[in-house]
C-alpha positions as YAML, in Angstrom:
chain: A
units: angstrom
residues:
- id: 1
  name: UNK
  ca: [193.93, 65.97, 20.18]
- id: 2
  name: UNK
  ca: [191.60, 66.70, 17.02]
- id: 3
  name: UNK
  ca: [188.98, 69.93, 17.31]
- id: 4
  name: UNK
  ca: [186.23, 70.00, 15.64]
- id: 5
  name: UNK
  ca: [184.57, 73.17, 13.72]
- id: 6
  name: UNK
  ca: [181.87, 74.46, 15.32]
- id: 7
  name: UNK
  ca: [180.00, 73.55, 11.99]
- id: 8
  name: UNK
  ca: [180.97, 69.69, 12.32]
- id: 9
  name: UNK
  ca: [179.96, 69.80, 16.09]
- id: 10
  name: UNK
  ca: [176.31, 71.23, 15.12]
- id: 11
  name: UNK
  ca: [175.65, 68.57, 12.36]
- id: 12
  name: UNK
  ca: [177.13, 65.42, 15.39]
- id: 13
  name: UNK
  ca: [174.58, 66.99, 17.72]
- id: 14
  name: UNK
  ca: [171.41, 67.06, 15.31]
- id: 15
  name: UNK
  ca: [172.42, 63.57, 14.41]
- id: 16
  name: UNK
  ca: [172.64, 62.59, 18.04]
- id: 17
  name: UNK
  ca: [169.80, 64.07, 18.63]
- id: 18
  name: UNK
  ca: [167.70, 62.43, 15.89]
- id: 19
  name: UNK
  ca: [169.40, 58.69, 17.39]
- id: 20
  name: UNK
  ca: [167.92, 60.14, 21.05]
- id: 21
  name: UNK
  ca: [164.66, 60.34, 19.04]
- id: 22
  name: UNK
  ca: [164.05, 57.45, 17.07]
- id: 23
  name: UNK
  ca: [165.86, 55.63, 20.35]
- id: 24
  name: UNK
  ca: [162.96, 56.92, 22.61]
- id: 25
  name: UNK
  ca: [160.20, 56.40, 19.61]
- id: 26
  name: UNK
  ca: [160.87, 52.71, 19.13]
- id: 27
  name: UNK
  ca: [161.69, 52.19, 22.95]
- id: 28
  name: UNK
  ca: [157.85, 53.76, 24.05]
- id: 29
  name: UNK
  ca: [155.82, 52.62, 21.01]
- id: 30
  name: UNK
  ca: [152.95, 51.16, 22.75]
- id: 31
  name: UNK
  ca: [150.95, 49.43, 20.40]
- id: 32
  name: UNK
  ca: [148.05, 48.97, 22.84]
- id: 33
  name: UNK
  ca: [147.82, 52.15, 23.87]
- id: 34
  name: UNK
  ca: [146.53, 54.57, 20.44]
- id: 35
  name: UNK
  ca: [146.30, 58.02, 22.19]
- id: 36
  name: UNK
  ca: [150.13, 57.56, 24.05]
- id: 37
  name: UNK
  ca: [151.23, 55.82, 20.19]
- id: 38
  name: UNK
  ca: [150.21, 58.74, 18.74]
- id: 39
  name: UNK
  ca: [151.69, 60.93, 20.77]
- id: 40
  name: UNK
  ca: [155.28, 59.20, 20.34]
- id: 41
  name: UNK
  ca: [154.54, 59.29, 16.48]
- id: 42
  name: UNK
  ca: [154.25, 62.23, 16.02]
- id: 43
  name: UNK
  ca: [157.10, 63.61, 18.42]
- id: 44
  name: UNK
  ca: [159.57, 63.51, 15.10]
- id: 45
  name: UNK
  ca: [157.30, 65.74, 13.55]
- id: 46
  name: UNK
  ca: [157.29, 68.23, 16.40]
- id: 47
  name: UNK
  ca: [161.04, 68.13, 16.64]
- id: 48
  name: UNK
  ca: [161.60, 68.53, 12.80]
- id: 49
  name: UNK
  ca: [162.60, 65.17, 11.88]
- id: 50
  name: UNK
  ca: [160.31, 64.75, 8.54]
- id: 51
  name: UNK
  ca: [161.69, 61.75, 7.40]
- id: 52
  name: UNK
  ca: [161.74, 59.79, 10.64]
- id: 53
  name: UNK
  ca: [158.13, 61.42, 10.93]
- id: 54
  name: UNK
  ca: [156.73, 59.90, 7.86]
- id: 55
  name: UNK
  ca: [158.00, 56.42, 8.73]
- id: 56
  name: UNK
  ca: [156.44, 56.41, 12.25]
- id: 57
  name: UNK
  ca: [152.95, 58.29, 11.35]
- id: 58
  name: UNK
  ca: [152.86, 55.22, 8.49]
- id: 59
  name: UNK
  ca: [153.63, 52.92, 11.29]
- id: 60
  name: UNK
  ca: [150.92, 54.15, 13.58]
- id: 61
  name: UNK
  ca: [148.34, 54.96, 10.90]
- id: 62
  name: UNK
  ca: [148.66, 50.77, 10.01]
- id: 63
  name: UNK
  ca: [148.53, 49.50, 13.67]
- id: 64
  name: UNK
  ca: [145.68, 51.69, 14.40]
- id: 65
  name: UNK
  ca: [143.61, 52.72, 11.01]
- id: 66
  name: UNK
  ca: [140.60, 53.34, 12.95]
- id: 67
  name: UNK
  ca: [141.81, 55.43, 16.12]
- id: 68
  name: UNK
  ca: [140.50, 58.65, 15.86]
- id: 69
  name: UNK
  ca: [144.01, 60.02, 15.90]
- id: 70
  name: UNK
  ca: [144.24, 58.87, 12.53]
- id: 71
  name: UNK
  ca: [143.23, 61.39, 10.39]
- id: 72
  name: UNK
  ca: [145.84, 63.35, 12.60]
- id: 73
  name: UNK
  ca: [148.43, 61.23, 11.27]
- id: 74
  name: UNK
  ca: [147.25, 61.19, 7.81]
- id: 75
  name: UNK
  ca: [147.55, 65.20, 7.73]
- id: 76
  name: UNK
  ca: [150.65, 65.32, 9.54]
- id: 77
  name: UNK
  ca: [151.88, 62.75, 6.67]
- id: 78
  name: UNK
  ca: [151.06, 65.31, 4.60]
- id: 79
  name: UNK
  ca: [152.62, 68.25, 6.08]
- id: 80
  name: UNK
  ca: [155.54, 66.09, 6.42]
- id: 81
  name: UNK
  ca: [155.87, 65.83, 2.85]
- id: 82
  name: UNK
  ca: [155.08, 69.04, 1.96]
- id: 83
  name: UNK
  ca: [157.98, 70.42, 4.59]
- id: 84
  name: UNK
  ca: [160.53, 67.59, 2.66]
- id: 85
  name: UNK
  ca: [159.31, 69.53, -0.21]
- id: 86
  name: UNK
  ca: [158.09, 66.73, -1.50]
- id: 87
  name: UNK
  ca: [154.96, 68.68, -3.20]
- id: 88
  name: UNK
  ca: [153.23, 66.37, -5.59]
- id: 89
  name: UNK
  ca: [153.41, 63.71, -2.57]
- id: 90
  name: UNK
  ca: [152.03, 66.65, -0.02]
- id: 91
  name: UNK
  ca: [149.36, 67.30, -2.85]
- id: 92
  name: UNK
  ca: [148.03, 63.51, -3.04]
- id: 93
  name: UNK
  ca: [147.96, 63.20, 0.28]
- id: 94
  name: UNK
  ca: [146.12, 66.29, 1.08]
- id: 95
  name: UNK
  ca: [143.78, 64.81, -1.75]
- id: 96
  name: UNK
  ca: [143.18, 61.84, 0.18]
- id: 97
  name: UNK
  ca: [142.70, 63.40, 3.47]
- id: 98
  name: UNK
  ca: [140.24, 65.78, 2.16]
- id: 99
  name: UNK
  ca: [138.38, 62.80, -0.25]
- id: 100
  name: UNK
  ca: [138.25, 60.36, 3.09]
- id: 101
  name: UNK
  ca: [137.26, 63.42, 5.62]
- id: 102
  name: UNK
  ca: [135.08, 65.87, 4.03]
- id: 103
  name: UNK
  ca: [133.98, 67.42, 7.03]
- id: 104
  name: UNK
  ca: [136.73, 67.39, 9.37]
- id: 105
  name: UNK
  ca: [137.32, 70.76, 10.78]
- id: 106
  name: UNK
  ca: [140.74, 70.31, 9.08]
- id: 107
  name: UNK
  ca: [139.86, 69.76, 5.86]
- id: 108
  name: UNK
  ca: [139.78, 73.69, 4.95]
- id: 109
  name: UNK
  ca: [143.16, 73.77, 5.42]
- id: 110
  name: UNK
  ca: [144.26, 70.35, 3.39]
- id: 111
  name: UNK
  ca: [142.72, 72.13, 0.52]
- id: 112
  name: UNK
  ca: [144.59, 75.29, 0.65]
- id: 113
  name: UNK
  ca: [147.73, 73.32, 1.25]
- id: 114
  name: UNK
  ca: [146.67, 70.87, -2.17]
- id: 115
  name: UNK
  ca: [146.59, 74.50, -4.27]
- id: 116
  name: UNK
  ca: [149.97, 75.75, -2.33]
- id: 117
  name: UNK
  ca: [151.86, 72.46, -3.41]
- id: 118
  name: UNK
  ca: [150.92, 72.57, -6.97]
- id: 119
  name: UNK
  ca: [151.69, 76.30, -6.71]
- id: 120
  name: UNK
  ca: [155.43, 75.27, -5.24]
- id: 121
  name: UNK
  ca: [155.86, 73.02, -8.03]
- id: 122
  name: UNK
  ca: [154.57, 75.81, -10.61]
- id: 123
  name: UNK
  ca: [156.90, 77.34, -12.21]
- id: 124
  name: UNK
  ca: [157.69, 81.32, -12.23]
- id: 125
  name: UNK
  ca: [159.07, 82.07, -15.34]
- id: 126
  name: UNK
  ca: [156.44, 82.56, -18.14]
- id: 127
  name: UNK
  ca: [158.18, 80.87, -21.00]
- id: 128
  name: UNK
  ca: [157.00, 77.29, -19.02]
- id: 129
  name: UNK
  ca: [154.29, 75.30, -19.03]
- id: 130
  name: UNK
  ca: [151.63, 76.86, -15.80]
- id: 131
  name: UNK
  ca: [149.92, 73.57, -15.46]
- id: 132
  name: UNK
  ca: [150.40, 73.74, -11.63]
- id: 133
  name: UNK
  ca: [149.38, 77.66, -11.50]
- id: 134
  name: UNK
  ca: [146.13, 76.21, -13.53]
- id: 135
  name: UNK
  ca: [145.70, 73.55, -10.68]
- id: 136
  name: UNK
  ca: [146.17, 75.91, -7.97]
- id: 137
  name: UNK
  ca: [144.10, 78.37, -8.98]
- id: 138
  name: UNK
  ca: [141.26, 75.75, -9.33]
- id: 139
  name: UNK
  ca: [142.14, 74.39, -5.59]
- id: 140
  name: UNK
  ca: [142.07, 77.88, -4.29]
- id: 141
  name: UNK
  ca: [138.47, 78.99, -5.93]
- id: 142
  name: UNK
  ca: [137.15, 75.80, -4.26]
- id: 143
  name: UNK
  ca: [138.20, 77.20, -0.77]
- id: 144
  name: UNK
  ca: [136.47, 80.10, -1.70]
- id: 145
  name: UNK
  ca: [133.92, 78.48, -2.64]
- id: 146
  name: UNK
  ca: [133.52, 76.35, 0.18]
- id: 147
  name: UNK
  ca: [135.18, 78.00, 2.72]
- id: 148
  name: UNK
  ca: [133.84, 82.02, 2.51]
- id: 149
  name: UNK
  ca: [134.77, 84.30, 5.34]
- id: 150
  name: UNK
  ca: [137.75, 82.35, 6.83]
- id: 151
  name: UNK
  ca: [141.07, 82.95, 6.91]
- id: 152
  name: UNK
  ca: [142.36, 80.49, 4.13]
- id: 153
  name: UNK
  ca: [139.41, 82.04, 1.81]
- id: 154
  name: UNK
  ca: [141.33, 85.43, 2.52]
- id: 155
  name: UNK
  ca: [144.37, 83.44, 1.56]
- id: 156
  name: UNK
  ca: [143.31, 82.52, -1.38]
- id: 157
  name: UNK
  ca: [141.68, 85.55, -3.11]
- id: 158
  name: UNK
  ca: [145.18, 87.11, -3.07]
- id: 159
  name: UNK
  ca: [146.86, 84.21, -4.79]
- id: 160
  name: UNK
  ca: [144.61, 83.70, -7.39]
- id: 161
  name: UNK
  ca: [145.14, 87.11, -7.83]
- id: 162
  name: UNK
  ca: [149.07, 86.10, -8.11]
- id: 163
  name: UNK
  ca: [147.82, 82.73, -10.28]
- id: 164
  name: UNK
  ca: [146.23, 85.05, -12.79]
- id: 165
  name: UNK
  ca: [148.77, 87.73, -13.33]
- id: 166
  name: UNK
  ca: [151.36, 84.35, -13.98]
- id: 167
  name: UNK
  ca: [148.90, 82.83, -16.58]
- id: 168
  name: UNK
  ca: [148.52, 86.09, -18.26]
- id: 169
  name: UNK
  ca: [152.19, 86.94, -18.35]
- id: 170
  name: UNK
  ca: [152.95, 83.10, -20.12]
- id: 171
  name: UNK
  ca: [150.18, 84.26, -22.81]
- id: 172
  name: UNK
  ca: [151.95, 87.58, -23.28]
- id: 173
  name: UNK
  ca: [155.36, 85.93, -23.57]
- id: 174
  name: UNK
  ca: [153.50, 83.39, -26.24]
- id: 175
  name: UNK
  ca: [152.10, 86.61, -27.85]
- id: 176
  name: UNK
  ca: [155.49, 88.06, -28.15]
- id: 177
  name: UNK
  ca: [156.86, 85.01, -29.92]
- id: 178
  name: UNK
  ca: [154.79, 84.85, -32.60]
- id: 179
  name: UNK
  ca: [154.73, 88.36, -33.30]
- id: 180
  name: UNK
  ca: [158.40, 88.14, -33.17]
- id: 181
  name: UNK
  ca: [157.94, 84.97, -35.69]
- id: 182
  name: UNK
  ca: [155.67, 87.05, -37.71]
- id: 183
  name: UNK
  ca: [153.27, 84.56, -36.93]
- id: 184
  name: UNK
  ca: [150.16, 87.46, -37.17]
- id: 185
  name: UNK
  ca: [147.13, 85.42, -36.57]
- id: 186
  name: UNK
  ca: [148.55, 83.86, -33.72]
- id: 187
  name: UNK
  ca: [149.92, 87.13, -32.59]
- id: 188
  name: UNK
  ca: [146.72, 88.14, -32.80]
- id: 189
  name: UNK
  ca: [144.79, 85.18, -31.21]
- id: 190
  name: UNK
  ca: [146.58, 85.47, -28.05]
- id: 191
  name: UNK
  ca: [146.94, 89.03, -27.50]
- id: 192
  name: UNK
  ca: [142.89, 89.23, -27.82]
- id: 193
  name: UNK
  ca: [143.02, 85.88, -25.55]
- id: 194
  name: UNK
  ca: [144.69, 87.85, -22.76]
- id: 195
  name: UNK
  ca: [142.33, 90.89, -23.03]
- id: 196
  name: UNK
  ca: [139.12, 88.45, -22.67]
- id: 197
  name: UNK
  ca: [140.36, 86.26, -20.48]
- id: 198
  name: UNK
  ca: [142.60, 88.68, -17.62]
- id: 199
  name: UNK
  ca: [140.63, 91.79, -17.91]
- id: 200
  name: UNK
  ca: [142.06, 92.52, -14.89]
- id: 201
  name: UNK
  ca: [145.26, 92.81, -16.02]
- id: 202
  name: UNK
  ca: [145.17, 96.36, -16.43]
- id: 203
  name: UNK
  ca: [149.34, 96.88, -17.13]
- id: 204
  name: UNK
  ca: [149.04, 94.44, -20.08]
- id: 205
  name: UNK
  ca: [146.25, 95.58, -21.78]
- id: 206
  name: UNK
  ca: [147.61, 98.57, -23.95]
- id: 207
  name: UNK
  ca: [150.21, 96.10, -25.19]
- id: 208
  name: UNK
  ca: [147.49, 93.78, -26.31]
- id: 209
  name: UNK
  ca: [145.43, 96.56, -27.81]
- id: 210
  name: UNK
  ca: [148.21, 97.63, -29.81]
- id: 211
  name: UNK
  ca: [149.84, 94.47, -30.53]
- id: 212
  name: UNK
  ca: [147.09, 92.50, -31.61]
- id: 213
  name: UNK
  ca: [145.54, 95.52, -33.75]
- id: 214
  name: UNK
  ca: [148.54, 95.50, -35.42]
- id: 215
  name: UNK
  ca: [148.49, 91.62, -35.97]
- id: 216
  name: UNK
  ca: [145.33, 92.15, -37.49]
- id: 217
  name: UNK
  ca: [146.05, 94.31, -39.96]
- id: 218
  name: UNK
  ca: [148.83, 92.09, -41.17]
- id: 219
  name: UNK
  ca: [146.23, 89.32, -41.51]
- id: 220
  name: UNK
  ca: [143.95, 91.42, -43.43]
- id: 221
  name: UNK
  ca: [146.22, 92.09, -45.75]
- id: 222
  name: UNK
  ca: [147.03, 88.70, -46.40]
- id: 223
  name: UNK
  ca: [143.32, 87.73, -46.91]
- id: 224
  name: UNK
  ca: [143.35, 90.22, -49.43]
- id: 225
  name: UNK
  ca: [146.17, 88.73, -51.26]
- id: 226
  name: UNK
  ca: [144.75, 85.48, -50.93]
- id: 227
  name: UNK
  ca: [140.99, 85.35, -50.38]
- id: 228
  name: UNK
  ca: [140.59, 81.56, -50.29]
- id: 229
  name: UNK
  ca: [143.20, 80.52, -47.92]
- id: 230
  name: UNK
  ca: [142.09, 78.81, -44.35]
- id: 231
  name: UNK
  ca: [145.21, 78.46, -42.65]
- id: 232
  name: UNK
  ca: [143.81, 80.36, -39.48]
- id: 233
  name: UNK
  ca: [140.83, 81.26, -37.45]
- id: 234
  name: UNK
  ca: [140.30, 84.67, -38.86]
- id: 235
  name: UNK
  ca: [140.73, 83.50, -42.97]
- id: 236
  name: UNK
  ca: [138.28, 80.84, -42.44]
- id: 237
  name: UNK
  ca: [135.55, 83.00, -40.45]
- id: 238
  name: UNK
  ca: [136.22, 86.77, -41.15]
- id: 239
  name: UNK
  ca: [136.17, 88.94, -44.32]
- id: 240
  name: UNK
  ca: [139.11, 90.84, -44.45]
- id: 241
  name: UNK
  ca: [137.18, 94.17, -43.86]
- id: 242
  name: UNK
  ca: [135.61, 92.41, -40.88]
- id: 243
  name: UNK
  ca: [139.15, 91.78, -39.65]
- id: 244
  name: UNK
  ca: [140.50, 95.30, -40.39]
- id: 245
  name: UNK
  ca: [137.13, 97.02, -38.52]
- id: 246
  name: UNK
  ca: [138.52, 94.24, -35.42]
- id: 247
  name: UNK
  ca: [141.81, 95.85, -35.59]
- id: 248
  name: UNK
  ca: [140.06, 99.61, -35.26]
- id: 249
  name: UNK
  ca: [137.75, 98.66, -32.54]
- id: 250
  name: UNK
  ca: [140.77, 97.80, -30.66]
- id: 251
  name: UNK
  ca: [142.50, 101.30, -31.70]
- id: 252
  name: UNK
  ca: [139.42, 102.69, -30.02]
- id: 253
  name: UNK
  ca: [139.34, 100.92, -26.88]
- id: 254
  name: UNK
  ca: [143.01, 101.39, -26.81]
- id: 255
  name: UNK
  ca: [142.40, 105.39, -27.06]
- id: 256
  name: UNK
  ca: [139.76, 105.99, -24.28]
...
């Protein structure tokens, strides 16, 4: 007689129990009866069966697009996405929800859960493209916005506060690379675009003070050695004195 592993045994009983599931779902789906439909709908859902969930909620949310249990199933579609990992799905569908039900007691939540999937999708390393931190960010200021004094407002304070020490850390590394390219006005440029734009970031900034100081000084000096060129920013709108008393200011700053 063949055994099977204990492993093998678990993944036979979650698939028996997913048959026992979708068995009972399309055995009791009652399409005259909304509030008992919904109820058998969204029972995949509850039991952690995303993908049958999906297929059912659409099912339920086509037979019966007016019930009132269908903005229920429209927000579990989401969730079900967004558990499947399925974030840019989880995001346009918590788009939709909150665009078709502004003010549904719900729809606080759908738009903290649109800035968390762009914020799954976002990348952490700095050398990529923050697109999705951007988009996040954004979603989260409008719960603040709109949502002041409740718990997903809370929420989101601290991750924009995460979103904005990632955006500033992908202009440092950019920083870095054209310093490292001796690429001096762009050094420059984005070393003085992190101090303006993440004040905040308070471990950065004495990097960018030095950094982009020193930058400056290299374009200076090649203003000097070439008065009429325009190949950047500070050429085309700075003297090169104006661009060497840029560089001390930040010395100053940079000294207290």
């Amino acid at each position: 007689m063949q055994h099977r592993s204990p492993k093998a045994l678990r993944s036979w009983l979650g698939l028996f129990l997913l048959l026992v599931v979708v068995a009972c779902t399309e055995k009791e789906f009652d399409p005259n009866d909304p509030k008992k439909s919904f109820g058998i709908a969204k029972e995949p859902f509850d039991n952690g069966y995303y993908e049958e969930a999906l297929k059912r909620l659409g099912e339920f949310k086509a037979r019966f697009p007016y019930s009132q249990f269908a903005s229920e199933a429209e927000l579990l579609i989401a969730d079900s996405h967004f558990q499947l990992e399925h974030f840019q799905e989880s995001a346009a569908a918590y788009d939709t929800f909150v665009k078709l039900h502004p003010k549904h007691p719900k729809t606080g939540y759908a738009l903290y859960r649109i800035a968390e999937s762009y914020w799954e999708d976002s990348p952490e390393e700095p050398s990529r493209e923050q697109e999705y931190t951007e988009k996040a960010i954004q979603q989260w200021q409008e719960v603040i916005e709109k949502y002041p004094g409740t718990e997903f407002a809370s929420k989101s304070k601290d991750m924009v506060s995460k979103g904005r020490q990632r955006l500033a850390a992908s202009i440092r590394f950019i920083a870095r690379f054209y310093c490292k390219q001796e690429v001096w006005h762009s050094c420059a440029f984005r070393y003085t675009e992190l101090l303006e734009k993440f004040p905040e970031q308070k471990d950065m900034a004495d990097e960018a003070l030095t950094q982009a100081a020193m930058a400056l000084d290299h374009v200076a000096l090649a203003k000097e050695h070439d008065p009429q060129s325009d190949k950047n920013l500070y050429h085309r709108s700075m003297t090169s004195q104006q661009i060497r008393e840029k560089a001390a200011s930040l010395r100053r700053i940079l000294k207290g």
